[in-house]
Structure formats: C-alpha cells, structure tokens
C-alpha positions in Angstrom: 142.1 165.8 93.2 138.8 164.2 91.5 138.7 162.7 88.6 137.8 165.5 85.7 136.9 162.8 83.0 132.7 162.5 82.8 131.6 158.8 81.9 128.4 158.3 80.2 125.1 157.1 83.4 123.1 154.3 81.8 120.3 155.8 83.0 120.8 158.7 80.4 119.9 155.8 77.3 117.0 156.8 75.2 114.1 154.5 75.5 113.1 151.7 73.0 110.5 153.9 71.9 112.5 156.9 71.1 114.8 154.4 69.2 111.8 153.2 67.1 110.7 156.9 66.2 114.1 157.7 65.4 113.8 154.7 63.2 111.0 155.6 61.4 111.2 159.6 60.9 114.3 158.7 59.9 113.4 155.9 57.4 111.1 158.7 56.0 113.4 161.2 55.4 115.9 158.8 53.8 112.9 158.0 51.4 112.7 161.6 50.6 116.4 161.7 50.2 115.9 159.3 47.6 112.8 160.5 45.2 114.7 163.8 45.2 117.4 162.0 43.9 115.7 160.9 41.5 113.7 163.9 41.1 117.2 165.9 40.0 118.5 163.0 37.5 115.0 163.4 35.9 115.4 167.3 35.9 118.9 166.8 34.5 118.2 164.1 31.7 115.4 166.2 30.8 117.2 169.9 30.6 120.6 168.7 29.3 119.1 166.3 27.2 121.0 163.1 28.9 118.9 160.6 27.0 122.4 158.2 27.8 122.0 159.1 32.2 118.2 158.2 31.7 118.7 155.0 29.7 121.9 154.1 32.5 118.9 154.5 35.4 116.6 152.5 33.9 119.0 149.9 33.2 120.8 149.6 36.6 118.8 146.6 38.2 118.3 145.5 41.1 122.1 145.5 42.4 122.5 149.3 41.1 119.7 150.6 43.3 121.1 148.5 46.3 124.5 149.9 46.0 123.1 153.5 45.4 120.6 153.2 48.5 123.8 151.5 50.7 125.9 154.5 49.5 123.1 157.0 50.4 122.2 155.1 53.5 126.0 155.6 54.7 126.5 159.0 53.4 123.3 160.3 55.2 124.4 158.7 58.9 128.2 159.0 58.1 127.6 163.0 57.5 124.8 164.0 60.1 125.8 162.3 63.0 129.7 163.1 62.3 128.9 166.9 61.8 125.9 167.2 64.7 126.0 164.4 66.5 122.5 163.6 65.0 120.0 162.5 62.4 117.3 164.5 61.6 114.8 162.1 63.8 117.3 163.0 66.3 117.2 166.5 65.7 113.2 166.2 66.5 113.2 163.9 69.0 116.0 165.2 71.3 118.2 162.6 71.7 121.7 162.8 70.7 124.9 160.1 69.8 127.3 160.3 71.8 130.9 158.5 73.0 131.5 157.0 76.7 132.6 160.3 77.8 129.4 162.3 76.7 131.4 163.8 73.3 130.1 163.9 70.0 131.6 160.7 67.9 134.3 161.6 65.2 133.4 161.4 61.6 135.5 157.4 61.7 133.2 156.6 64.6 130.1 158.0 63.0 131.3 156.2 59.6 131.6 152.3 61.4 127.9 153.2 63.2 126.6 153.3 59.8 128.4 150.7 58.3 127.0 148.5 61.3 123.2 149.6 60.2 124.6 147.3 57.4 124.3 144.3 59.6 120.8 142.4 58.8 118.3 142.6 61.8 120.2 145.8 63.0 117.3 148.0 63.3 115.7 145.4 66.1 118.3 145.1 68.1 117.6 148.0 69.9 114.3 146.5 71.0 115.2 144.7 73.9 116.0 147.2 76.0 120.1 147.0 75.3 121.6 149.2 72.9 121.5 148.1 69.6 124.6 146.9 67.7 125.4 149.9 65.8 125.9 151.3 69.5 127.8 148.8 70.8 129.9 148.0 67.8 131.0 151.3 67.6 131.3 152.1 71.5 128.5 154.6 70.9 125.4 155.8 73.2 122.2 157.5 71.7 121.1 159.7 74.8 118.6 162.8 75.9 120.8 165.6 75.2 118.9 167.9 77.7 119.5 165.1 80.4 123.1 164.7 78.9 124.1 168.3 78.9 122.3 168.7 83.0 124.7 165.5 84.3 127.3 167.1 82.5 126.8 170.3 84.3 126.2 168.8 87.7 129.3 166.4 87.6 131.9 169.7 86.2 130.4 172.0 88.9 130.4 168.9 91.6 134.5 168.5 90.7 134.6 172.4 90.8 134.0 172.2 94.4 137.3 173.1 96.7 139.0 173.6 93.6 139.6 177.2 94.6 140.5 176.1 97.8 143.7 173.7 96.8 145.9 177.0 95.9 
C-alpha cells in the first residue's frame, strides 16, 4: 500500500511578492487594530468618567506602548492564524499557513510564528526567495490555498487508485 501522509511541494510557496503584500495589508490593519484601541479607551474615559485610565495612557511611555503593540502584535497572529489558518492579508490574498503535511498549524504553532515576528529583521527574511524565519522557526509554510487544496486532491485520489481493488 502507498503512503496516505501528503507532504507539503516547494513549488506550492507563495512568492516574495505575495509575502510583501501580506506584509503590508497586514501592517495596515494592525494600525487599525490599534487607533480603535485607542478609539474605545477614549470612548470609555470619556463615558465612565475614567479621568485615572486617561491620565495612565498618557503616562505609559515609550516601554508601555511597546509592550501593548508586542501584546497586540501576538494576539492578532496568535488568534487568526490559529483559528483560520490566516491573517486578514491572507484572507485577501489567497494564501494560507500551513504545517509539512498541508494542515492548518495548532494554536502553540501559530503562537511561536508570532513570537518569531519578534525577531529584528524578521519581516525581510522572506525576501530572498527562502521562507522567512517565522516559517522556518516554526516548521511552517505560507502557501496558495487553491493550489494547496488541488495537490491535495490529486495526491488522495492518486492513492485512491486500486484501493478498491486490494479487498
């Protein structure tokens, strides 16, 4: 009998520039992420009458802002590519994230990925052609799901062939 386990083609790899829109539609959304954050602590200081929550936001520096961007920054990638397999860019751009064997990564997996956007000079690693260390870190792939789910198709149905034949 064959062997029934599909392993990611290289040739399935989204292209550099399908990495760099990612990059940026994603970038934009994340800044959206964050005025509306901001947005609802001004709508709640303002209606509750938190003068303390407004006086804490103006005071929190530079380090408070970097630790609340960082903890959005993971939440965001930690969530949407544990739950769907994708960011938003990803959504749009048809490409998905996916394990050696073509699976959606677990939420852990999904969670190192974005601590490894962490790493400085991540976002250009990507450039080169190889997959950028986020991927490879994390034993992740970002692929064209429509390419993705036809290979998947075509190598179940190929291992389907003569199976009816072996009883």
């Amino acid at each position: 009998m064959s062997n029934s386990t599909y392993v990611l083609d290289d040739t399935l790899l989204a292209s550099a520039g399908a990495r760099f829109i990612n990059y940026i539609i994603d970038l934009i959304v994340f800044v959206i992420i964050l005025i509306a954050i901001g947005v609802l602590i001004g709508i709640v200081t303002a209606l509750f009458g938190l003068t303390e929550l407004g006086v804490w936001v103006d005071n929190l520096g530079d380090l408070g802002w970097n630790v609340i961007v960082i903890s959005v920054s993971i939440t965001y990638y930690t969530l949407m590519e544990g739950l769907f397999g994708r960011s938003i860019a990803k959504f749009i751009t048809g490409t998905v994230v996916v394990d050696e064997n073509g699976e959606k990564p677990t939420m852990g997996v999904a969670f190192k990925r974005s601590l490894c956007r962490l790493i400085p000079f991540d976002a250009f690693t990507f450039l080169g052609g190889a997959r950028g260390w986020h991927d490879s870190i994390s034993n992740t792939y970002v692929v064209s799901k429509k390419a993705l789910e036809e290979n998947k198709k075509t190598f179940h149905e190929f291992n389907l062939i003569g199976a009816n034949d072996i009883n």
